[in-house]
C-alpha positions in Angstrom: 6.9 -15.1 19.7 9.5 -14.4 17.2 9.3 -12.0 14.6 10.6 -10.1 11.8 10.9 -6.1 11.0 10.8 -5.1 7.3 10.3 -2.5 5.2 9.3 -1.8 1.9 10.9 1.9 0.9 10.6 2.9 4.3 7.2 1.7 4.9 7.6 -0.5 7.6 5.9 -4.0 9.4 5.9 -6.3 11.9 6.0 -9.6 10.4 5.2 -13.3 11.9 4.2 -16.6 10.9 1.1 -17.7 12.6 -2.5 -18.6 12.6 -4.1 -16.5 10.1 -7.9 -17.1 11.5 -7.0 -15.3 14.7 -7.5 -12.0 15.7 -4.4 -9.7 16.8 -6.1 -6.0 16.5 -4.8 -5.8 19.7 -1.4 -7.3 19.6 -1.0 -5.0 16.6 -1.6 -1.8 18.5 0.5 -2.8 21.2 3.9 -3.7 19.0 2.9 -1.2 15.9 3.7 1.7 18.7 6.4 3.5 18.5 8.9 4.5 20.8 7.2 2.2 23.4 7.4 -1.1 21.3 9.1 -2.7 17.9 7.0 0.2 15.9 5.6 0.1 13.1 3.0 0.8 9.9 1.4 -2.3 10.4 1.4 -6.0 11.8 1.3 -8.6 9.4 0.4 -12.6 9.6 1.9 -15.3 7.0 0.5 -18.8 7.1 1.4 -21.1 4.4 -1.4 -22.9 2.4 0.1 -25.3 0.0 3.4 -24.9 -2.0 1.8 -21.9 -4.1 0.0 -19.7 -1.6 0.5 -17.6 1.5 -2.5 -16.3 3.5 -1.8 -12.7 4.2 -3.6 -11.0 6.8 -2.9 -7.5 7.3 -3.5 -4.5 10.4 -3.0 -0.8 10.2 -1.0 0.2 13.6 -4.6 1.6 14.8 -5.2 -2.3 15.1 -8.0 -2.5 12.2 -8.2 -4.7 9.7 -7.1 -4.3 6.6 -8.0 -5.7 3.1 -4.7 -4.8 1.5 -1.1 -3.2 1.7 1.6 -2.9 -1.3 4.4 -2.5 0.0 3.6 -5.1 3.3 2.4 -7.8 0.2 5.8 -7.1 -0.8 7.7 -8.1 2.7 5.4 -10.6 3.3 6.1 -12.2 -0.4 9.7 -12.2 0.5 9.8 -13.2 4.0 7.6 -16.0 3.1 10.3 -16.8 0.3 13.2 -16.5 2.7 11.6 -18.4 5.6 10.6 -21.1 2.7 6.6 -21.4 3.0 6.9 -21.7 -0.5 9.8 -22.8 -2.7 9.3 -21.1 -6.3 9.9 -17.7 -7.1 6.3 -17.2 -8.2 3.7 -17.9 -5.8 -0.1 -15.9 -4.7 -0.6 -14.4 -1.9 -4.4 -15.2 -0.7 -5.3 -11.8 1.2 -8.4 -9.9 1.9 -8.9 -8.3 -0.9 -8.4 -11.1 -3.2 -5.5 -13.2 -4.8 -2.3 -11.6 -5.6 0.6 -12.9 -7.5 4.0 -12.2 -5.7 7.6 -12.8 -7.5 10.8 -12.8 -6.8 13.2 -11.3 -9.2 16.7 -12.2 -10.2 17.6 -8.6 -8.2 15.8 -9.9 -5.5 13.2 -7.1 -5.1 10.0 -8.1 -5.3 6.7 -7.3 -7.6 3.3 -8.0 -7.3 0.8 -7.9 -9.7 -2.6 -6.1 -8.4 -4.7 -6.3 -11.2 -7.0 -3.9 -12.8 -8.3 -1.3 -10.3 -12.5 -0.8 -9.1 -13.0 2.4 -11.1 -17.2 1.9 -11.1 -19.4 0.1 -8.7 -22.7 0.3 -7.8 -21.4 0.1 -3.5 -19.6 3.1 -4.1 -19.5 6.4 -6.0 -15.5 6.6 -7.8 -14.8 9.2 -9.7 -11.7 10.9 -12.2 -10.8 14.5 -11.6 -13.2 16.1 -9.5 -13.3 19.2 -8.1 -14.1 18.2 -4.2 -14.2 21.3 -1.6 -12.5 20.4 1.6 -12.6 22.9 4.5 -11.6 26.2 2.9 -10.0 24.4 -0.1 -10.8 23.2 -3.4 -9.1 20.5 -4.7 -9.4 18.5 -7.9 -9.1 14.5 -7.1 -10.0 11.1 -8.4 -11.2 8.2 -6.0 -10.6 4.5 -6.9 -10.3 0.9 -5.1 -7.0 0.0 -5.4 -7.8 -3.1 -3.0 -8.2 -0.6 -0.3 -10.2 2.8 -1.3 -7.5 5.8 -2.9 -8.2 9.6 -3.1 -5.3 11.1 -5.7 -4.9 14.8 -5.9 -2.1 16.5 -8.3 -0.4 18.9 -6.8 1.8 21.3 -8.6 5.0 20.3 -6.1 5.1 18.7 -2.6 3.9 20.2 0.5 4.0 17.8 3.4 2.1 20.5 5.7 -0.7 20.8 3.2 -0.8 16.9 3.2 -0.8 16.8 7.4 -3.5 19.4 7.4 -6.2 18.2 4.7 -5.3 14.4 4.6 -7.1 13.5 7.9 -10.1 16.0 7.0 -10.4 14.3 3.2 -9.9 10.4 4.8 -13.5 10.6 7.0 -15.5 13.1 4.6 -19.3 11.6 4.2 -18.5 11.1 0.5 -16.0 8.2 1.2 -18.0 5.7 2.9 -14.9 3.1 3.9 -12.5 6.0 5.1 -9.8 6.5 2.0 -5.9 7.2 1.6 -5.1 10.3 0.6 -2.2 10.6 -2.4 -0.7 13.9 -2.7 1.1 13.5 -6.5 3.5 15.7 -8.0 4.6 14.7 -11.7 8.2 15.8 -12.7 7.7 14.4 -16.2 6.1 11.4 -17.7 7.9 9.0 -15.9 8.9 10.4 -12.8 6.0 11.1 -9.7 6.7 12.4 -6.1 4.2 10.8 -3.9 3.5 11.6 -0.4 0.4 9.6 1.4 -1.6 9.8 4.3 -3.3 6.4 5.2 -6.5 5.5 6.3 -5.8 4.2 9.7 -2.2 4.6 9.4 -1.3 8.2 9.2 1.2 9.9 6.9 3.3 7.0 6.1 7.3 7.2 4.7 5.3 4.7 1.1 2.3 3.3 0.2 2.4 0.9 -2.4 -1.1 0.5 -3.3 -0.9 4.7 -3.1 2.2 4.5 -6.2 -0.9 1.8 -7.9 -3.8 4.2 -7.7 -2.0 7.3 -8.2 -0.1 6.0 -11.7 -3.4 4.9 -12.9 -5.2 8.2 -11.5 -2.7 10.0 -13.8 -2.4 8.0 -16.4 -6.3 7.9 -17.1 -5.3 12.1 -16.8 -3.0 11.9 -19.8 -0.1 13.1 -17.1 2.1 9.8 -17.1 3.3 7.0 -19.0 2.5 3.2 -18.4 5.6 2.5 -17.0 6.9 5.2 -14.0 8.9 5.6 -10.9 7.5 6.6 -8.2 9.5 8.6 -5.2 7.9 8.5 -1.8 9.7 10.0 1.0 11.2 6.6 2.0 12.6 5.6 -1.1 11.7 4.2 -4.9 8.9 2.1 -5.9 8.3 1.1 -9.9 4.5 1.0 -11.4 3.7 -0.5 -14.6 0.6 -0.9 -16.3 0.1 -3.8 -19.1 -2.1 -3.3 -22.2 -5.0 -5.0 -20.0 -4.8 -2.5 -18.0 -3.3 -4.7 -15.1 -0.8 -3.2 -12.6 2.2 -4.6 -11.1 4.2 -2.8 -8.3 8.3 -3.3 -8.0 10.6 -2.5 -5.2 12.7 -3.7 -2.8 11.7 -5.5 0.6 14.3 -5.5 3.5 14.9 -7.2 6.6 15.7 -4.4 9.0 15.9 -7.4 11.8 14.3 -10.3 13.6 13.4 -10.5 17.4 11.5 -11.9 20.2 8.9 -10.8 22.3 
Protein backbone atom coordinates (compact mmCIF):
# COMPACT_ATOMS: atom_id res chain seq x y z
CA UNK A 1 0.00 0.00 0.00
CA UNK A 2 1.33 3.26 -0.80
CA UNK A 3 0.86 6.25 1.05
CA UNK A 4 1.30 9.71 1.91
CA UNK A 5 2.45 11.70 5.38
CA UNK A 6 1.13 15.31 5.70
CA UNK A 7 0.62 17.82 8.00
CA UNK A 8 -1.43 20.64 8.48
CA UNK A 9 0.60 23.10 11.08
CA UNK A 10 2.13 20.23 12.62
CA UNK A 11 -0.92 18.20 12.99
CA UNK A 12 -0.16 15.30 11.20
CA UNK A 13 -1.85 12.12 8.93
CA UNK A 14 -1.55 9.13 7.20
CA UNK A 15 -3.05 9.58 3.99
CA UNK A 16 -4.19 6.92 1.11
CA UNK A 17 -6.45 6.56 -1.61
CA UNK A 18 -8.78 3.67 -1.19
CA UNK A 19 -12.15 2.23 -0.55
CA UNK A 20 -13.90 4.50 1.52
CA UNK A 21 -16.78 1.78 2.73
CA UNK A 22 -14.14 -0.28 4.42
CA UNK A 23 -13.14 -0.42 7.83
CA UNK A 24 -9.33 0.38 8.83
CA UNK A 25 -9.76 1.11 12.84
CA UNK A 26 -7.33 -1.30 12.95
CA UNK A 27 -4.90 -0.49 10.27
CA UNK A 28 -5.06 3.08 11.72
CA UNK A 29 -3.86 2.02 15.20
CA UNK A 30 -1.25 0.03 13.86
CA UNK A 31 0.46 2.89 11.38
CA UNK A 32 -0.89 6.11 13.61
CA UNK A 33 1.80 4.59 16.34
CA UNK A 34 4.59 6.31 16.87
CA UNK A 35 7.99 5.37 17.14
CA UNK A 36 6.96 1.79 16.11
CA UNK A 37 5.21 2.76 12.75
CA UNK A 38 4.83 5.96 10.11
CA UNK A 39 3.08 7.87 13.26
CA UNK A 40 0.71 9.86 13.35
CA UNK A 41 -2.72 12.02 14.52
CA UNK A 42 -4.83 10.20 12.34
CA UNK A 43 -5.33 7.86 9.19
CA UNK A 44 -7.23 9.26 6.57
CA UNK A 45 -9.11 7.61 3.24
CA UNK A 46 -9.66 9.71 -0.14
CA UNK A 47 -11.93 8.11 -2.72
CA UNK A 48 -12.96 10.09 -5.60
CA UNK A 49 -16.74 10.46 -6.44
CA UNK A 50 -17.15 12.47 -9.61
CA UNK A 51 -15.04 15.43 -10.78
CA UNK A 52 -16.40 17.70 -7.76
CA UNK A 53 -16.24 15.48 -4.62
CA UNK A 54 -13.85 13.44 -2.45
CA UNK A 55 -15.23 10.99 0.14
CA UNK A 56 -13.26 11.69 3.22
CA UNK A 57 -13.22 9.15 5.89
CA UNK A 58 -11.28 9.99 8.88
CA UNK A 59 -9.66 7.87 12.26
CA UNK A 60 -8.26 9.33 15.47
CA UNK A 61 -4.74 7.22 16.07
CA UNK A 62 -6.95 5.38 18.87
CA UNK A 63 -8.50 3.72 15.64
CA UNK A 64 -12.12 5.32 16.13
CA UNK A 65 -14.11 6.88 13.82
CA UNK A 66 -14.27 10.19 13.31
CA UNK A 67 -16.93 12.53 11.85
CA UNK A 68 -14.47 15.34 11.13
CA UNK A 69 -10.92 16.88 11.23
CA UNK A 70 -9.75 20.58 10.06
CA UNK A 71 -6.61 20.43 9.56
CA UNK A 72 -6.73 16.48 7.91
CA UNK A 73 -9.89 18.09 5.48
CA UNK A 74 -7.13 20.33 4.67
CA UNK A 75 -4.33 17.59 3.53
CA UNK A 76 -6.87 15.49 2.23
CA UNK A 77 -8.27 18.56 -0.05
CA UNK A 78 -4.81 18.99 -1.28
CA UNK A 79 -3.50 15.56 -1.76
CA UNK A 80 -6.65 14.81 -3.58
CA UNK A 81 -5.73 18.10 -5.76
CA UNK A 82 -2.20 16.97 -6.24
CA UNK A 83 -2.88 13.28 -6.93
CA UNK A 84 -5.71 14.73 -9.46
CA UNK A 85 -9.11 13.06 -8.08
CA UNK A 86 -10.40 16.24 -8.98
CA UNK A 87 -9.23 18.86 -11.44
CA UNK A 88 -10.67 22.40 -10.28
CA UNK A 89 -9.39 24.31 -7.46
CA UNK A 90 -12.84 24.22 -5.79
CA UNK A 91 -14.33 21.01 -5.08
CA UNK A 92 -16.46 19.28 -1.62
CA UNK A 93 -15.26 17.06 0.35
CA UNK A 94 -18.23 14.43 1.25
CA UNK A 95 -17.23 13.48 5.02
CA UNK A 96 -19.00 12.29 8.06
CA UNK A 97 -20.16 15.15 9.28
CA UNK A 98 -21.55 16.57 6.18
CA UNK A 99 -20.39 18.33 2.91
CA UNK A 100 -17.47 20.61 3.05
CA UNK A 101 -16.13 22.91 0.42
CA UNK A 102 -12.30 22.61 -0.03
CA UNK A 103 -10.13 25.26 -2.19
CA UNK A 104 -7.09 25.74 -3.35
CA UNK A 105 -5.55 29.16 -3.24
CA UNK A 106 -3.22 30.93 -5.61
CA UNK A 107 -0.59 30.43 -2.31
CA UNK A 108 -1.34 27.08 -2.45
CA UNK A 109 -2.63 26.69 1.11
CA UNK A 110 -5.73 25.46 1.42
CA UNK A 111 -9.29 26.68 3.10
CA UNK A 112 -12.31 25.00 3.91
CA UNK A 113 -15.42 26.42 4.56
CA UNK A 114 -17.22 24.56 7.75
CA UNK A 115 -20.29 26.30 7.97
CA UNK A 116 -22.18 27.73 10.81
CA UNK A 117 -21.50 25.75 14.08
CA UNK A 118 -24.41 23.42 16.26
CA UNK A 119 -24.76 26.00 19.14
CA UNK A 120 -28.51 24.43 20.32
CA UNK A 121 -29.93 20.95 19.84
CA UNK A 122 -32.35 19.14 21.42
CA UNK A 123 -29.45 15.70 21.37
CA UNK A 124 -27.24 17.65 23.32
CA UNK A 125 -27.02 20.35 26.02
CA UNK A 126 -24.26 23.38 24.39
CA UNK A 127 -23.68 26.04 26.21
CA UNK A 128 -21.56 29.85 26.16
CA UNK A 129 -19.47 30.66 29.18
CA UNK A 130 -20.12 28.40 31.92
CA UNK A 131 -18.72 28.01 34.90
CA UNK A 132 -18.10 23.91 34.93
CA UNK A 133 -16.16 22.50 38.10
CA UNK A 134 -13.61 19.94 37.15
CA UNK A 135 -11.71 17.99 39.92
CA UNK A 136 -10.60 20.74 42.26
CA UNK A 137 -10.97 23.46 39.53
CA UNK A 138 -13.43 25.76 38.37
CA UNK A 139 -13.32 26.76 34.95
CA UNK A 140 -15.48 28.97 32.82
CA UNK A 141 -16.12 27.20 29.20
CA UNK A 142 -18.41 27.08 26.24
CA UNK A 143 -19.33 23.71 24.44
CA UNK A 144 -20.28 23.61 20.72
CA UNK A 145 -20.36 21.03 17.53
CA UNK A 146 -17.92 22.20 15.42
CA UNK A 147 -18.53 18.90 13.31
CA UNK A 148 -17.00 17.06 16.07
CA UNK A 149 -18.12 18.28 19.83
CA UNK A 150 -15.58 21.49 21.26
CA UNK A 151 -15.13 22.49 24.96
CA UNK A 152 -13.27 26.23 24.79
CA UNK A 153 -11.85 27.58 28.01
CA UNK A 154 -9.94 31.17 28.11
CA UNK A 155 -7.24 31.11 29.87
CA UNK A 156 -5.36 34.11 30.93
CA UNK A 157 -1.84 32.73 29.14
CA UNK A 158 -0.77 29.11 28.19
CA UNK A 159 -0.09 26.41 30.42
CA UNK A 160 0.52 23.14 28.62
CA UNK A 161 0.67 21.26 32.18
CA UNK A 162 -2.71 22.61 33.12
CA UNK A 163 -3.97 21.43 29.63
CA UNK A 164 -2.20 17.59 30.12
CA UNK A 165 -3.75 17.49 33.62
CA UNK A 166 -7.55 18.67 33.18
CA UNK A 167 -7.96 17.91 29.32
CA UNK A 168 -8.45 14.11 29.74
CA UNK A 169 -10.65 14.61 33.02
CA UNK A 170 -12.94 17.43 31.00
CA UNK A 171 -13.07 15.07 27.57
CA UNK A 172 -15.11 11.99 29.43
CA UNK A 173 -17.11 14.11 32.16
CA UNK A 174 -20.95 12.80 32.18
CA UNK A 175 -22.00 16.25 30.82
CA UNK A 176 -20.46 15.59 27.38
CA UNK A 177 -22.14 12.64 26.09
CA UNK A 178 -19.92 12.11 22.71
CA UNK A 179 -16.50 12.64 24.58
CA UNK A 180 -15.31 16.50 23.53
CA UNK A 181 -11.93 18.36 22.53
CA UNK A 182 -10.77 20.42 24.90
CA UNK A 183 -9.38 24.13 23.67
CA UNK A 184 -7.23 25.86 25.98
CA UNK A 185 -7.46 29.79 24.39
CA UNK A 186 -5.32 32.60 25.22
CA UNK A 187 -6.22 35.95 23.37
CA UNK A 188 -3.20 38.43 22.83
CA UNK A 189 -5.57 40.94 21.25
CA UNK A 190 -8.42 40.87 18.91
CA UNK A 191 -6.86 39.18 16.32
CA UNK A 192 -4.32 37.13 17.62
CA UNK A 193 -5.29 33.62 19.89
CA UNK A 194 -2.75 30.95 21.33
CA UNK A 195 -4.49 27.76 21.13
CA UNK A 196 -3.32 24.54 22.63
CA UNK A 197 -5.82 21.31 22.25
CA UNK A 198 -6.31 18.07 23.66
CA UNK A 199 -8.42 15.76 21.41
CA UNK A 200 -10.95 13.49 21.95
CA UNK A 201 -9.30 10.24 20.94
CA UNK A 202 -6.24 11.86 19.95
CA UNK A 203 -4.46 13.40 22.83
CA UNK A 204 -2.80 16.77 23.00
CA UNK A 205 -2.16 17.35 19.48
CA UNK A 206 0.69 19.94 17.90
CA UNK A 207 -3.26 21.88 15.87
CA UNK A 208 -6.65 21.23 15.59
CA UNK A 209 -8.38 22.85 13.01
CA UNK A 210 -11.89 22.41 13.90
CA UNK A 211 -10.38 23.54 17.66
CA UNK A 212 -9.00 27.29 15.80
CA UNK A 213 -13.22 27.02 14.34
CA UNK A 214 -14.83 26.50 17.66
CA UNK A 215 -12.61 28.48 19.66
CA UNK A 216 -12.86 31.92 17.28
CA UNK A 217 -16.48 31.54 17.35
CA UNK A 218 -16.49 30.59 21.34
CA UNK A 219 -14.74 34.07 21.57
CA UNK A 220 -16.25 35.91 19.28
CA UNK A 221 -19.85 35.21 20.66
CA UNK A 222 -17.66 36.44 24.09
CA UNK A 223 -16.95 39.83 22.55
CA UNK A 224 -12.97 38.79 22.90
CA UNK A 225 -12.11 38.55 19.07
CA UNK A 226 -12.65 39.86 15.83
CA UNK A 227 -14.20 37.95 12.76
CA UNK A 228 -11.22 37.52 11.06
CA UNK A 229 -8.08 36.00 13.48
CA UNK A 230 -4.93 34.03 13.51
CA UNK A 231 -4.69 31.46 15.36
CA UNK A 232 -1.15 30.05 16.87
CA UNK A 233 -1.07 26.46 17.90
CA UNK A 234 2.07 24.90 19.02
CA UNK A 235 2.73 23.54 15.46
CA UNK A 236 2.34 26.58 13.55
CA UNK A 237 -0.41 29.27 11.99
CA UNK A 238 -3.84 28.58 11.05
CA UNK A 239 -6.43 31.69 9.80
CA UNK A 240 -10.31 31.73 10.94
CA UNK A 241 -12.77 33.89 9.42
CA UNK A 242 -16.23 34.27 10.06
CA UNK A 243 -18.73 35.72 7.21
CA UNK A 244 -21.71 37.92 8.08
CA UNK A 245 -23.83 34.45 7.95
CA UNK A 246 -21.99 33.50 10.48
CA UNK A 247 -20.25 30.76 8.28
CA UNK A 248 -16.61 29.80 9.06
CA UNK A 249 -13.78 29.05 6.82
CA UNK A 250 -10.35 27.71 8.10
CA UNK A 251 -6.86 28.72 6.09
CA UNK A 252 -3.49 27.23 6.37
CA UNK A 253 -1.01 25.39 4.82
CA UNK A 254 -1.06 21.45 4.04
CA UNK A 255 2.39 19.79 3.49
CA UNK A 256 3.69 16.75 2.10
CA UNK A 257 6.25 15.60 4.68
CA UNK A 258 6.74 12.31 2.27
CA UNK A 259 5.21 9.35 0.53
CA UNK A 260 5.96 5.53 1.28
CA UNK A 261 5.03 2.03 1.14
CA UNK A 262 4.08 -0.45 3.53
Amino acid sequence: MEFTKMHGAGNDFVVFEGDAGLDYSDLSLKLCERRFSVGADGLMVAQGVDRTTVKMVYYNSDGSRGQMCGNGARCLAWFAYSKGLVKEREFNLKTDAGIVAARILEDESVEIAMGRPVTASEFDNFFSDEEVRVADRVFSMSYLLMGVPHVVIPRPHPDKDELLLYGPKIEVMDRFPQGTNVNFVTVETPDLIVIDTWERGAGNTLACGTGALASVYALNRLGLVGTRVRVEAPGGTLFVTIDPEDRLFLQGGAVIAFEGRI
